[in-house]
LUMFI-136220 format. One record per atom (N, C-alpha, C): residue number from 0; residue in three letters; atom name; x, y, z. Coordinates in Angstrom, 3 decimals, always signed. Atoms other than C-alpha are relative to their C-alpha. Layout:
LUMFI-136220
{NUM 'ala' 'CA' {X Y Z}}
...
This chain:
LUMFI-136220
{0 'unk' 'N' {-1.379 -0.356 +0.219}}
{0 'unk' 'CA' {-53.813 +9.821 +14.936}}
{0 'unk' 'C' {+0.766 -0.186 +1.308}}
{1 'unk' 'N' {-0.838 +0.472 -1.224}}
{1 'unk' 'CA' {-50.938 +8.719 +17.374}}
{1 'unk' 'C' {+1.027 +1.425 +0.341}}
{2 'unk' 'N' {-0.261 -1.669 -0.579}}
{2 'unk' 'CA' {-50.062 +11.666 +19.682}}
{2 'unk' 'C' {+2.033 -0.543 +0.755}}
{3 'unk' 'N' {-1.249 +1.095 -0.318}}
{3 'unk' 'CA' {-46.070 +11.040 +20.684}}
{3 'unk' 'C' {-0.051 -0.520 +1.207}}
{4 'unk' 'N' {-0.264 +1.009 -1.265}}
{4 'unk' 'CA' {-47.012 +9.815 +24.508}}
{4 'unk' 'C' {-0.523 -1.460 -0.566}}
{5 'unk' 'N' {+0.126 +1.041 +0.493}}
{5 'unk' 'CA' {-48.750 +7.426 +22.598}}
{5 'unk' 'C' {+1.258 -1.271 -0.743}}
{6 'unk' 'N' {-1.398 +0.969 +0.689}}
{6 'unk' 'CA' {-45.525 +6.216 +20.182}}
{6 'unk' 'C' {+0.902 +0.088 +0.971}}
{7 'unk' 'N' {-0.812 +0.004 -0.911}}
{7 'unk' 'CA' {-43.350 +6.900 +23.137}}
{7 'unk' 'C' {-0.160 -1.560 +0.886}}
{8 'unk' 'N' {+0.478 +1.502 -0.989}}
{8 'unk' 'CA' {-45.036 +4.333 +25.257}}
{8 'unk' 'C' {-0.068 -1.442 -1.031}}
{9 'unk' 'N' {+0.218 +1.187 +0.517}}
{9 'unk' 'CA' {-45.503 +1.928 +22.578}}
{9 'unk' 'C' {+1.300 -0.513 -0.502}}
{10 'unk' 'N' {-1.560 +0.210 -0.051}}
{10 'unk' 'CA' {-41.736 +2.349 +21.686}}
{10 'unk' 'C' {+0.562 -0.923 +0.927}}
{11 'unk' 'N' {-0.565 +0.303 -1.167}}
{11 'unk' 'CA' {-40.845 +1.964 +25.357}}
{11 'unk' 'C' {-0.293 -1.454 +0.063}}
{12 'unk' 'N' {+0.437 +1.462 +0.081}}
{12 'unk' 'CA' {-43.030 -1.655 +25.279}}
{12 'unk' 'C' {+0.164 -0.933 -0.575}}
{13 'unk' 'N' {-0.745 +0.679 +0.857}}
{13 'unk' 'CA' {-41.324 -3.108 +22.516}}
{13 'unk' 'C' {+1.018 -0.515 -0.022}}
{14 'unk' 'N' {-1.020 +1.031 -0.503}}
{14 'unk' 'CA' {-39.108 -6.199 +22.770}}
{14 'unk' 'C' {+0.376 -0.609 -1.062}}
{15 'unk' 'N' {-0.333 +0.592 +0.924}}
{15 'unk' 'CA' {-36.894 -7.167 +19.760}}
{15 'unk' 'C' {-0.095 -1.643 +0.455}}
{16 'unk' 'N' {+0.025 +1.310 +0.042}}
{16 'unk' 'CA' {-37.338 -10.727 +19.133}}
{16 'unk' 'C' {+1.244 -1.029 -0.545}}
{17 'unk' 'N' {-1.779 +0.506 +0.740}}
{17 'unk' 'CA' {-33.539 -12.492 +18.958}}
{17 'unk' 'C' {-0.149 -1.183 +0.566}}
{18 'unk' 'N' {-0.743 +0.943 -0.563}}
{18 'unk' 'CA' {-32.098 -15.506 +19.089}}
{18 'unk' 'C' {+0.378 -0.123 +0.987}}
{19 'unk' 'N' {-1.046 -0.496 -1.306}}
{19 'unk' 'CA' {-30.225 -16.124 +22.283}}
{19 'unk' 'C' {+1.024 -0.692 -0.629}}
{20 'unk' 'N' {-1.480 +0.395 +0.008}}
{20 'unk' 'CA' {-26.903 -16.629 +21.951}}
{20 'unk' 'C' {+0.744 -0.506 -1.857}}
{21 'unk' 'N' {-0.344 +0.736 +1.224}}
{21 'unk' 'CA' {-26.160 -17.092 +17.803}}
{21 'unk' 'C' {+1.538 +0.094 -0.110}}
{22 'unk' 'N' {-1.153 +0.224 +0.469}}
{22 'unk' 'CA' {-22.563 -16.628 +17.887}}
{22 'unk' 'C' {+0.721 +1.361 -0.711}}
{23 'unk' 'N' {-0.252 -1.056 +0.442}}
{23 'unk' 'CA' {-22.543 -13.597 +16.344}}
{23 'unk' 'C' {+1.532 +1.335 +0.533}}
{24 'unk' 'N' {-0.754 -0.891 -0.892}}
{24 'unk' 'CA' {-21.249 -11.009 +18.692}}
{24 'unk' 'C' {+1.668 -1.044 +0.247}}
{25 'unk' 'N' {-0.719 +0.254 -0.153}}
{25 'unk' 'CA' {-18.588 -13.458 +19.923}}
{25 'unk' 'C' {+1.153 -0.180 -1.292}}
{26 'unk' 'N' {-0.915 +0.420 +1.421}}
{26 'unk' 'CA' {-17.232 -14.411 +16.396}}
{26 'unk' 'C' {+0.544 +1.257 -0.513}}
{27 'unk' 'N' {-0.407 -1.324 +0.855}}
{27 'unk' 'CA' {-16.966 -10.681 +15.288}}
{27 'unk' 'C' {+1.257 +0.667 +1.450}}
{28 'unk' 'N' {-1.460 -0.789 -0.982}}
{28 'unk' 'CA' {-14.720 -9.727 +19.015}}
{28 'unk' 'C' {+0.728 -1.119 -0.483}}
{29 'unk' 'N' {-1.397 +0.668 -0.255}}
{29 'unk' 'CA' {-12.826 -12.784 +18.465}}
{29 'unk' 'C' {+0.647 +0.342 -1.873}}
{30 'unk' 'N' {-0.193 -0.050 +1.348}}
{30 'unk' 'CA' {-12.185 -11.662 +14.923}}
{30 'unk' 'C' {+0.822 +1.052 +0.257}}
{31 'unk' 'N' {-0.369 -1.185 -0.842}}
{31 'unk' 'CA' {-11.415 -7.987 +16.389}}
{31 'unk' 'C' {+0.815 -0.375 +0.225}}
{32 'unk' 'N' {-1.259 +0.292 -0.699}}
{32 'unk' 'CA' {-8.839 -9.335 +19.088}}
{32 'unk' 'C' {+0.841 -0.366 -1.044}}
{33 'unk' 'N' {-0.892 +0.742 +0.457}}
{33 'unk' 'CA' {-7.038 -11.603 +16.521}}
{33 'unk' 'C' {+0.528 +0.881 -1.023}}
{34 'unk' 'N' {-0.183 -1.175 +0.451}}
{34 'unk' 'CA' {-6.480 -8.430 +14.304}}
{34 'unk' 'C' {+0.948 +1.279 +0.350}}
{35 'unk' 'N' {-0.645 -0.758 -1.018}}
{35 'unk' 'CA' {-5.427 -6.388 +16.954}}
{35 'unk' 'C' {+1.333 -0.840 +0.826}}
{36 'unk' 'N' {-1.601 +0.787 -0.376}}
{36 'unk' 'CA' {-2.758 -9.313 +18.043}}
{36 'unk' 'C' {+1.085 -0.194 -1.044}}
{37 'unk' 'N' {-0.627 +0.728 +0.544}}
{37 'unk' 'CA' {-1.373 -10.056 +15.234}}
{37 'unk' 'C' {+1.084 +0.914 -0.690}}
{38 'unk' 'N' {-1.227 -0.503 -0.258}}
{38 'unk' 'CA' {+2.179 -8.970 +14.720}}
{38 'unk' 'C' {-0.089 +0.765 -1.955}}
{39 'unk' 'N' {+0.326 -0.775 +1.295}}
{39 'unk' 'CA' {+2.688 -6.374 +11.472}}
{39 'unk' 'C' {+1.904 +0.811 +0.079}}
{40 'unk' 'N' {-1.339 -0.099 -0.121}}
{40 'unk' 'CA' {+6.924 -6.822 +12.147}}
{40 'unk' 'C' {+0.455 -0.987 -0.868}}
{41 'unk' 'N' {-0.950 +1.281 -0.177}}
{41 'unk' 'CA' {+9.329 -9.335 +10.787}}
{41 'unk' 'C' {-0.740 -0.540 -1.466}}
{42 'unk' 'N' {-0.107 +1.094 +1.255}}
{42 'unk' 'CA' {+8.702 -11.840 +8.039}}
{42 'unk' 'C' {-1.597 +0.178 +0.022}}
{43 'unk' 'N' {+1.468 -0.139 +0.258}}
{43 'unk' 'CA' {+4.701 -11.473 +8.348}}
{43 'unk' 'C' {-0.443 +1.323 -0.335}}
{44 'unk' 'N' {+0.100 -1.376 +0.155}}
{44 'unk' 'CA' {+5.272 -7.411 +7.658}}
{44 'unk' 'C' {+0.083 +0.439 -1.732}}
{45 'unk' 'N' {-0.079 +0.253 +0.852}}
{45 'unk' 'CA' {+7.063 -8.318 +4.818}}
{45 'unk' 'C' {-1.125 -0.554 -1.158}}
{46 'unk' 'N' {+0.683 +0.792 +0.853}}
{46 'unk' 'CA' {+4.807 -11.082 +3.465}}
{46 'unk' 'C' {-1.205 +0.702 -0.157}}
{47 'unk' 'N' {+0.329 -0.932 +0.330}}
{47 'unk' 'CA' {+1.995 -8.381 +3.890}}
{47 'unk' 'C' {+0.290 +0.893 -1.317}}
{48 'unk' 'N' {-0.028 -1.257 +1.278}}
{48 'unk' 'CA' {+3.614 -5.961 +1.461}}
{48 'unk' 'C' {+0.242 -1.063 -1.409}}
{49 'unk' 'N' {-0.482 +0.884 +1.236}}
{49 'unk' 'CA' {+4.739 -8.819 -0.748}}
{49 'unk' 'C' {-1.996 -0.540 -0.446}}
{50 'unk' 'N' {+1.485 +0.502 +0.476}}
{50 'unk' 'CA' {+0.401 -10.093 -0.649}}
{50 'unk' 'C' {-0.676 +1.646 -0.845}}
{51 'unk' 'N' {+0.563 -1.324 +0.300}}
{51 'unk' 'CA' {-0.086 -6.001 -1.442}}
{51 'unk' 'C' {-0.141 +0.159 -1.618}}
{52 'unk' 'N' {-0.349 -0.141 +1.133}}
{52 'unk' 'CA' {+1.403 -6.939 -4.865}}
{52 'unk' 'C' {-0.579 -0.994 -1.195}}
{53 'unk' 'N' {+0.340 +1.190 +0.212}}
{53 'unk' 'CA' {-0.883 -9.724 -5.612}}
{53 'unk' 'C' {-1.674 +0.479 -0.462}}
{54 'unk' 'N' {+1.284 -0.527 +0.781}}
{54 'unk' 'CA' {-3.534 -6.955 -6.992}}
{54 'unk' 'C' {+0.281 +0.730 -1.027}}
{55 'unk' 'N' {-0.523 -0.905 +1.247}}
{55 'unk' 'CA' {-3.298 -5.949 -10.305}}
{55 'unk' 'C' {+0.409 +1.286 +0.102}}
{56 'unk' 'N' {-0.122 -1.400 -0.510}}
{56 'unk' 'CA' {-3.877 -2.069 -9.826}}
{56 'unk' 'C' {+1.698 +0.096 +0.235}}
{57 'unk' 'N' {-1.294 -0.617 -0.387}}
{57 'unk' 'CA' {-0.821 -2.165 -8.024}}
{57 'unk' 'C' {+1.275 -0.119 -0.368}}
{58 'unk' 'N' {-1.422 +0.683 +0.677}}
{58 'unk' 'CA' {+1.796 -4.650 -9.414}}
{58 'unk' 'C' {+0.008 +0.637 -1.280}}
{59 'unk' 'N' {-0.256 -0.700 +0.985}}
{59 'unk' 'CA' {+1.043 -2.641 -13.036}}
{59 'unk' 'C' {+0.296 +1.457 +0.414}}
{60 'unk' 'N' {-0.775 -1.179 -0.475}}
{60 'unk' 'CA' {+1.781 +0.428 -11.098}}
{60 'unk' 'C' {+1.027 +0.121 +0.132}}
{61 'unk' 'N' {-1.520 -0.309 -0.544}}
{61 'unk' 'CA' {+4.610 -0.275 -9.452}}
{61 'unk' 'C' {+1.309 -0.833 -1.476}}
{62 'unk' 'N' {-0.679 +0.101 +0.735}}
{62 'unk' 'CA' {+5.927 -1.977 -12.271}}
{62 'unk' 'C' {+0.432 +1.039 -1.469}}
{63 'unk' 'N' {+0.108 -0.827 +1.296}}
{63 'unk' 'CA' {+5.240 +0.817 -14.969}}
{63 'unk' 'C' {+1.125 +1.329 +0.793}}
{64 'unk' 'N' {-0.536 -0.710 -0.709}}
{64 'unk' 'CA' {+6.865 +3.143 -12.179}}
{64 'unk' 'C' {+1.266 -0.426 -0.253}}
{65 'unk' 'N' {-1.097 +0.927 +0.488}}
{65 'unk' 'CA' {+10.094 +0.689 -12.407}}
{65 'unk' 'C' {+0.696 +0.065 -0.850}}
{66 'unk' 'N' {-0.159 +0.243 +0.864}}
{66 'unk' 'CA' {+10.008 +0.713 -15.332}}
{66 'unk' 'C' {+0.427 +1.217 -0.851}}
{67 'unk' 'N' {+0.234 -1.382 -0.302}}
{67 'unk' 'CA' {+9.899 +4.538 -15.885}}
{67 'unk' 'C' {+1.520 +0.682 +0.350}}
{68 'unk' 'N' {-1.517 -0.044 -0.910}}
{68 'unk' 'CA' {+12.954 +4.800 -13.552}}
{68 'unk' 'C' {+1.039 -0.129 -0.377}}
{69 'unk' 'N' {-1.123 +0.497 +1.027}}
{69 'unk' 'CA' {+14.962 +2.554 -15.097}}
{69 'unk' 'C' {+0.111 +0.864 -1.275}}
{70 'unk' 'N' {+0.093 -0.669 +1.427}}
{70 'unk' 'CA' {+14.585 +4.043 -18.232}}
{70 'unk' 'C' {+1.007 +1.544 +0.234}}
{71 'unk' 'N' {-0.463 -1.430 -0.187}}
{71 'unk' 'CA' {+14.993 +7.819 -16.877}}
{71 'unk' 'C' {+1.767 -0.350 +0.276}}
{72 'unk' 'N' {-1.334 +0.384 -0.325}}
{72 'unk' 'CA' {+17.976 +6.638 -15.274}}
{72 'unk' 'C' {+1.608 -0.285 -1.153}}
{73 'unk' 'N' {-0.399 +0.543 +1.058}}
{73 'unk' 'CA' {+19.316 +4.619 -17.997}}
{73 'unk' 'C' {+0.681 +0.893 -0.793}}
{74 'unk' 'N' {-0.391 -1.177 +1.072}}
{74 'unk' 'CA' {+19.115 +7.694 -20.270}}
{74 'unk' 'C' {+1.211 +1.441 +0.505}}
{75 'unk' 'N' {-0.567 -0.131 -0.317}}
{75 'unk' 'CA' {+20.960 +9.987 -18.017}}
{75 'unk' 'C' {+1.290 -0.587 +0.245}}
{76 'unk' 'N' {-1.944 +0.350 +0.649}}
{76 'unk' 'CA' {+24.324 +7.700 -17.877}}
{76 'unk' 'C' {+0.141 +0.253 -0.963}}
{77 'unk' 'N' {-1.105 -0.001 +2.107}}
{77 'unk' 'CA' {+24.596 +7.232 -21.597}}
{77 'unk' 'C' {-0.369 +1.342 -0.076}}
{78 'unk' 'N' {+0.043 -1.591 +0.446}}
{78 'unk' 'CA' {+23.938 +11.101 -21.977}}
{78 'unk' 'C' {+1.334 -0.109 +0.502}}
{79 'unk' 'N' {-1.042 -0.439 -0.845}}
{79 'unk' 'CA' {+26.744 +11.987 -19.302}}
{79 'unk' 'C' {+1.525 -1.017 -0.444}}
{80 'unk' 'N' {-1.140 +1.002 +0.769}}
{80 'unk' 'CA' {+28.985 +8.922 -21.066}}
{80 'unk' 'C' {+0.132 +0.640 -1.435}}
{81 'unk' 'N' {+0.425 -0.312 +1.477}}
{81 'unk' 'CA' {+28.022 +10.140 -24.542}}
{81 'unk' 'C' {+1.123 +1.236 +0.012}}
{82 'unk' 'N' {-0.897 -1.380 +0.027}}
{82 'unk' 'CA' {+29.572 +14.071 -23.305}}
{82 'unk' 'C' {+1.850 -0.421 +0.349}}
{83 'unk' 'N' {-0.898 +0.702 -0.382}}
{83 'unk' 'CA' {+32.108 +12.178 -21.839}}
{83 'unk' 'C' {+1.270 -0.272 -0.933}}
{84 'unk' 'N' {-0.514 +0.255 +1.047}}
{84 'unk' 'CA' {+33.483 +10.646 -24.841}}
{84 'unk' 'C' {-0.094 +0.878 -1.024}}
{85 'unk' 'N' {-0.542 -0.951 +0.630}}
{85 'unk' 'CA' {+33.051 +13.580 -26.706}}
{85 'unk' 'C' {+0.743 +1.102 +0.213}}
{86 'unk' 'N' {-1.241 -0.922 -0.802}}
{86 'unk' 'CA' {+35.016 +15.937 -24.524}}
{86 'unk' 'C' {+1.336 -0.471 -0.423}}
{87 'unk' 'N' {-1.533 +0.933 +0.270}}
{87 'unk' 'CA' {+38.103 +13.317 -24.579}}
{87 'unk' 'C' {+0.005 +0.106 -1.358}}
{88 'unk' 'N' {-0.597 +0.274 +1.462}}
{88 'unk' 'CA' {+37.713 +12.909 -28.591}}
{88 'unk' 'C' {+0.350 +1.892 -0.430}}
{89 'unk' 'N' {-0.191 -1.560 +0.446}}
{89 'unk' 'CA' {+37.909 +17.234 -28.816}}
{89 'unk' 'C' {+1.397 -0.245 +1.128}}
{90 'unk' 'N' {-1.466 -0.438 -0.810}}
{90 'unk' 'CA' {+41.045 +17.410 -26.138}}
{90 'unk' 'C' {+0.432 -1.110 +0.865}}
{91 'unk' 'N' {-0.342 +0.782 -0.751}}
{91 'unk' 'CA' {+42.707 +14.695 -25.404}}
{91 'unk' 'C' {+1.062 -0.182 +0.999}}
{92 'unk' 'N' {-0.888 -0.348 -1.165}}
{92 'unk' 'CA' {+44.795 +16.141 -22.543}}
{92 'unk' 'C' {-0.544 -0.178 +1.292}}
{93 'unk' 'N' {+1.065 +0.024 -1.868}}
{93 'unk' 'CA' {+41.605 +16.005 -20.220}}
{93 'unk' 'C' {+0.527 -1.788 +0.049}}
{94 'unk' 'N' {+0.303 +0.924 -0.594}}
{94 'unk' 'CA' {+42.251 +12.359 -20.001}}
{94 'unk' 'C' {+1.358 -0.263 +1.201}}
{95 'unk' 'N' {-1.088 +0.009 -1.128}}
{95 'unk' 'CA' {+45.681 +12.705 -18.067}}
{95 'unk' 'C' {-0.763 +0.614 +1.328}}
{96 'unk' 'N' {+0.416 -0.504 -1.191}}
{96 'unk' 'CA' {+44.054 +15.265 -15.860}}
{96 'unk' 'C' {-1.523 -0.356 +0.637}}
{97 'unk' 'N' {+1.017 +0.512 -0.772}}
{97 'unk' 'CA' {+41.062 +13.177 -15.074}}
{97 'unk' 'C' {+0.177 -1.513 +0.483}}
{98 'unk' 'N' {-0.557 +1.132 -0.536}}
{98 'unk' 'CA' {+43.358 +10.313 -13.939}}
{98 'unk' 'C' {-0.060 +0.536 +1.647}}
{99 'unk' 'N' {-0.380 -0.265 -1.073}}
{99 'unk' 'CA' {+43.896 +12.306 -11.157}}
{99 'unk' 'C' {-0.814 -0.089 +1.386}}
């Protein structure tokens, strides 16, 4: 049975066996840096949020949301038009005094 100075030392003597030089490491910082440079202002900030919309999930979100809106919206004028025109057809004196 291996006592731990034993696995210690045999740890310590152990030499991964790599490639030299595959490219690796360098390809993943220069991947990093170009990430970290790259501008997230202006017409590429934009085109970002505009690629954001280019996944389902979200474009049926934001469109059902939209859509939602409009609607709510929608229904509130013609209510407030609807009272509107029935106020004026019961007394039609308010319409002088809402010239004003």
């Amino acid at each position: 049975m291996n006592t731990d100075g034993e696995l210690s030392a045999l740890l310590q003597g152990w030499q991964p066996n790599l490639k030299s030089e595959t490219g690796f490491n360098r390809s993943v910082w220069s991947r990093i840096e170009a990430g970290e440079t790259s501008p997230s202002t202006g017409l590429y900030g934009l085109f970002s949020w505009i690629q954001l919309f280019a996944v389902p999930r979200v474009a049926v979100a934001t469109l059902a949301v939209a859509l939602f809106g409009g609607i709510l919206i929608g229904g509130v004028q013609a209510r407030s038009a609807q009272e509107e025109r029935y106020l004026l057809s019961q007394s039609p004196s308010m319409i002088a005094s809402s010239d004003r």
